[in-house]
C-alpha positions in Angstrom: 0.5 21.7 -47.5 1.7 20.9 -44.4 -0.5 18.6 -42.8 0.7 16.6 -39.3 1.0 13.1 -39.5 0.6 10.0 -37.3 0.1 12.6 -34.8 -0.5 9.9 -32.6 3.1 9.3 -31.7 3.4 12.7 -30.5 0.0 13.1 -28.7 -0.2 13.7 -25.2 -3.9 12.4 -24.0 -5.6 9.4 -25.3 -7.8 8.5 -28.1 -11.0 8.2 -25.5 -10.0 11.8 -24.0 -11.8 12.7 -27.3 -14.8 10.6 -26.4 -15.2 13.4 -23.4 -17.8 16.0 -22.4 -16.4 17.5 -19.3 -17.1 21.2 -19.0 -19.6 21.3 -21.6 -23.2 22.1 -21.7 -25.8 20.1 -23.4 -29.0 20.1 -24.4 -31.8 17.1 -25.2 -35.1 17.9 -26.5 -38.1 14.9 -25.7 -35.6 14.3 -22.7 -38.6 12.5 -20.7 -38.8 9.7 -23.2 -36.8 6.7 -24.2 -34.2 8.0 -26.7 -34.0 11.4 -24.9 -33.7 9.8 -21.3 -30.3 7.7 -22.7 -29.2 11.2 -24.8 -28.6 13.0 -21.5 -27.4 10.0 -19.3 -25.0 9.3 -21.9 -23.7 12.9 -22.2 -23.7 13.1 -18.6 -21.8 10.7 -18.2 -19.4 12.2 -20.7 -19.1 14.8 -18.0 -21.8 17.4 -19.3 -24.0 19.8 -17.6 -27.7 18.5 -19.1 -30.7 21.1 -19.8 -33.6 18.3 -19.8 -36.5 20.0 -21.9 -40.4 18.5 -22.4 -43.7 19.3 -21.8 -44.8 20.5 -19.0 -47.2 17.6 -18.4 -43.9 14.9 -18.0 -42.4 17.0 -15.0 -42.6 14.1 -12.3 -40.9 12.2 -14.7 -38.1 15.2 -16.2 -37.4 15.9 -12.0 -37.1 11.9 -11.4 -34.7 12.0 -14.8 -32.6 15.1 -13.3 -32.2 13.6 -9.8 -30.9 10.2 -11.1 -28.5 11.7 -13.6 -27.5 14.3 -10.5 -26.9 11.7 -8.5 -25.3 8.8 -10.7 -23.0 11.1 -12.4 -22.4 14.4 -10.5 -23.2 17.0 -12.9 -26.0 19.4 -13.3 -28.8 18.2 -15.2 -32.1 20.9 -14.7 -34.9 20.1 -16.0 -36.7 23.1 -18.2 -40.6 22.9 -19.9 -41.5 23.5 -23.1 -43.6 23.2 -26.1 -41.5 23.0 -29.1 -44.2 23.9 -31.0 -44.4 27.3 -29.9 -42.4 29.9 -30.8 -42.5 32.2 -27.3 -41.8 29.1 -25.4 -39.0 28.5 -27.1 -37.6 32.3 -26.6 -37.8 31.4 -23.0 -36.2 28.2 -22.4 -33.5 29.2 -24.4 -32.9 32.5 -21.8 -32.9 29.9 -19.1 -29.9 27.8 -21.0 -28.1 30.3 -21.5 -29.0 32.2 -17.9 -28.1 28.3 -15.8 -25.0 27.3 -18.6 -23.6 30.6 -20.3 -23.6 28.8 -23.5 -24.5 25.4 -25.6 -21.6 23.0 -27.0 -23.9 20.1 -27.7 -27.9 20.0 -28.6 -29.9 16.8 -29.0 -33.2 18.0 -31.2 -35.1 14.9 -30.4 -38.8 15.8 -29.6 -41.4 14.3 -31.4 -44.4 12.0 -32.0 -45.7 9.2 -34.5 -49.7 9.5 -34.1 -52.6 7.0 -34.5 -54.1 7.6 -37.9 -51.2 8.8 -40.0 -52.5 6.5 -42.5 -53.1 6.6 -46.2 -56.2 8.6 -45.5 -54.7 10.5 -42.8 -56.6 14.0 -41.2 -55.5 16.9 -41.7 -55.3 17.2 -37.8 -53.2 14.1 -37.8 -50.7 15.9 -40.4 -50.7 19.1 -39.2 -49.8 18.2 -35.2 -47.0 15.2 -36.6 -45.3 18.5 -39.1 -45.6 20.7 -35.7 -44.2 18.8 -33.2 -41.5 16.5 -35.7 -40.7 18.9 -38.6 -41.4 22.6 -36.9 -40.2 22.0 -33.4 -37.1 21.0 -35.1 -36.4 23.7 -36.8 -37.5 26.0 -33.7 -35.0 23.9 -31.3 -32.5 23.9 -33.8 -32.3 27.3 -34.1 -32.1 27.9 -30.7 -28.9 26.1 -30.3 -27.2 27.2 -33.4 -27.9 30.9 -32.3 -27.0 30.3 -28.6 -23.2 27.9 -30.1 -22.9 31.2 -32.4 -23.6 33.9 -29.8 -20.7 32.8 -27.8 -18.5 31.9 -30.5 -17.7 28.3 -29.1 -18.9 26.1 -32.0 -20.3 23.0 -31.1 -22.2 19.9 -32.7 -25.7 19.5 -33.1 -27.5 16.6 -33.5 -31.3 15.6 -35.2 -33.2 12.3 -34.7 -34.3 11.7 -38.0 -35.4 7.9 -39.0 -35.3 5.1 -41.2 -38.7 6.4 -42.0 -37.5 9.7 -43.9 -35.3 7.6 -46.2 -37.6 4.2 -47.1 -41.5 3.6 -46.9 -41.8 1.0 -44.1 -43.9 -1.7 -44.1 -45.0 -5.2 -43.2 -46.9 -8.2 -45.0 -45.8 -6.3 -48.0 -47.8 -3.3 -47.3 -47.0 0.7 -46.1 -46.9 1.1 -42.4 -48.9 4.3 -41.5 -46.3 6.6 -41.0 -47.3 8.9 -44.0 -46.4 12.7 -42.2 -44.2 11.3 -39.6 -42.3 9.9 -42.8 -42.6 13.1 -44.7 -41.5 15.2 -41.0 -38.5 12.9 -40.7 -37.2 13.3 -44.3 -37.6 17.2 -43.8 -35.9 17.4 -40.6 -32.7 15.1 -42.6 -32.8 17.5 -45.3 -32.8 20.6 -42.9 -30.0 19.4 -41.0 -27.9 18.9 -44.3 -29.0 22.5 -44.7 -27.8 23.9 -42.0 -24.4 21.7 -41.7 -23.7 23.6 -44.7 -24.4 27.0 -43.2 -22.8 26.3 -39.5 -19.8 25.3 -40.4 -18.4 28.5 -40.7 -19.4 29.0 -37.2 -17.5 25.7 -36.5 -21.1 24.1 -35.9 -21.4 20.1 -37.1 -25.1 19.1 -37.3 -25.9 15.7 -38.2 -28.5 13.1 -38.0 -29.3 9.9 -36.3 -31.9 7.4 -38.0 -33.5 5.3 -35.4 -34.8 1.5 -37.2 -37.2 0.0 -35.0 -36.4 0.5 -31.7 -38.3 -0.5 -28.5 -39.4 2.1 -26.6 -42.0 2.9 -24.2 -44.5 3.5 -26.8 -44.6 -0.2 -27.7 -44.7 -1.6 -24.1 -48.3 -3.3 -23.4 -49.0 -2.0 -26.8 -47.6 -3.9 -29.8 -49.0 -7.7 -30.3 -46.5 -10.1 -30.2 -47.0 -11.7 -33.3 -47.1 -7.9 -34.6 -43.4 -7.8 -33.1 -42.5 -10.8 -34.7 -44.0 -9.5 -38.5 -41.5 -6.8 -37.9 -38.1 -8.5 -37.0 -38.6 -10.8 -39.7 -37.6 -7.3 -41.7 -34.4 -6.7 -39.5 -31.5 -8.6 -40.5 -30.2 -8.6 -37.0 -34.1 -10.2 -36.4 -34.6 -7.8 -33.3 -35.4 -4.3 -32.0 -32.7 -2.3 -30.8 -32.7 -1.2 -27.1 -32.2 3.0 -26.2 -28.7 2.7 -25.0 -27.3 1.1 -28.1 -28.1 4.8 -29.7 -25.7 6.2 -27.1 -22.4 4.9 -28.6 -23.5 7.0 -31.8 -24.6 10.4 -30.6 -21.6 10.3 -28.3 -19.5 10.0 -31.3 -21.4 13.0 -32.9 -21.3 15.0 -29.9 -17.6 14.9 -29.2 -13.9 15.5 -30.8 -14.4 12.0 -31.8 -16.6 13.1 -34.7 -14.4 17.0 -35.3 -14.2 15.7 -39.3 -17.7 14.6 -39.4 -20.3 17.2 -40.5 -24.1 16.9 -42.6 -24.2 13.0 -42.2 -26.7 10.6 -41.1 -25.8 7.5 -39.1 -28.8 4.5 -39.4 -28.9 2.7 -36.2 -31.3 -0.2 -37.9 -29.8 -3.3 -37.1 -29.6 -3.3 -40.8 -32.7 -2.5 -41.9 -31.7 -0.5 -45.0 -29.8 -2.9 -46.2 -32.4 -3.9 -48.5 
């Protein structure tokens, strides 16, 4: 076969032109929180239009989100409520994606929750809202952007934040942390997206997975004890959390040309963690 090489002596634009989002449409589910807030800045600033989708309960905080990205980067960012959960709702917002944007070229599914309780013992309640919002919500989100990149024939790359969690049991002082169904959600949701990377490609869809290690987010703030903290770094070879923005080097990789090889992988962002 004949396959171009060292194409980069002929090539026109440069290797960070590939790094770019302008002209395309985005999606981040959980978009209110930590990791989604830096999804759609970062793709933003890539030069994407940014459907911002949550509950309808963080809308003072999805608006705030919209005007700042608005502002700082000069693209359209809108925010749009949902409950990934449910099925109709769902239906809806993605009529208003494609009513505001057309189409879809990159989606974020990133919703979800790690509740008190999900211990050894943990309710069925506790199970059964973790599976719904981390495992089901998922799949409901992800279809909606596979069928909207499909519709219009453009392709484009989807991205799931998974976790270290759906690979390893965590724990400290040598025992499990209780993360028993958001464990078992999180390896469903990698196996899913392997799944469906397998089906898409056809459609020239790539849908891979971040794993988040421990990383600091406004659930911990005022919450976690420090010597808790500590307990936990002493299991990170880089002895630290990570921050949000040092995800957005990775899911901008897996949302642009950068990544056009790269399909049905998982990238850890641990500092290490499963290194052992």
């Amino acid at each position: 076969m004949d396959y171009p090489k060292d194409s980069w002596l002929t090539r026109e634009n440069s290797i960070f032109d590939l790094f770019s989002l302008k002209g395309k449409k985005a999606m981040v589910t959980g978009a209110a929180g930590g990791i989604g807030r830096n999804s759609a800045a970062v793709f933003a600033e890539a030069g994407a239009d940014v459907a911002l989708l949550d509950l309808e309960g963080s809308k003072e905080a999805l608006e705030q989100l919209a005007k700042d990205i608005t502002t700082r980067y000069k693209v359209k960012a809108i925010p749009m409520y949902c409950d990934v959960t449910d099925e109709a709702q769902v239906e809806a917002v993605k009529k208003e994606i494609e009513n505001e944007f057309g189409t879809l070229h990159v989606a974020h599914i990133n919703a979800g929750v790690s509740l008190p309780g999900d211990d050894y013992d943990v309710p069925y309640e506790t199970w059964k809202k973790t599976i719904d919002i981390d495992l089901h919500g998922a799949y409901l989100t992800g279809q909606l952007a596979q069928q909207l990149m499909r519709k219009n024939e453009n392709g484009g790359s989807i991205i799931f934040t998974s976790s270290i969690s759906g690979y390893v049991t965590n724990q400290i002082d040598n025992y499990p942390t209780p993360v028993v169904a958001y464990s078992a959600a999180k390896a469903g949701v990698s196996q899913y997206a392997r799944v469906l990377a397998a089906h898409a490609v056809k459609d020239g869809i790539r849908v891979n997975t971040i794993a988040p290690g421990y990383v600091w987010s406004g659930i911990h703030e005022g919450v976690m004890p420090e010597e808790v903290h500590d307990k936990m770094c002493e299991l990170i070879p880089m002895e630290r959390f990570g921050r949000n923005d040092e995800l957005q080097g990775a899911l901008l990789f897996l949302a642009s040309e950068a990544s056009s090889y790269i399909t049905g992988i998982n990238i850890p962002i641990d500092g290490g963690y499963l290194l052992y």
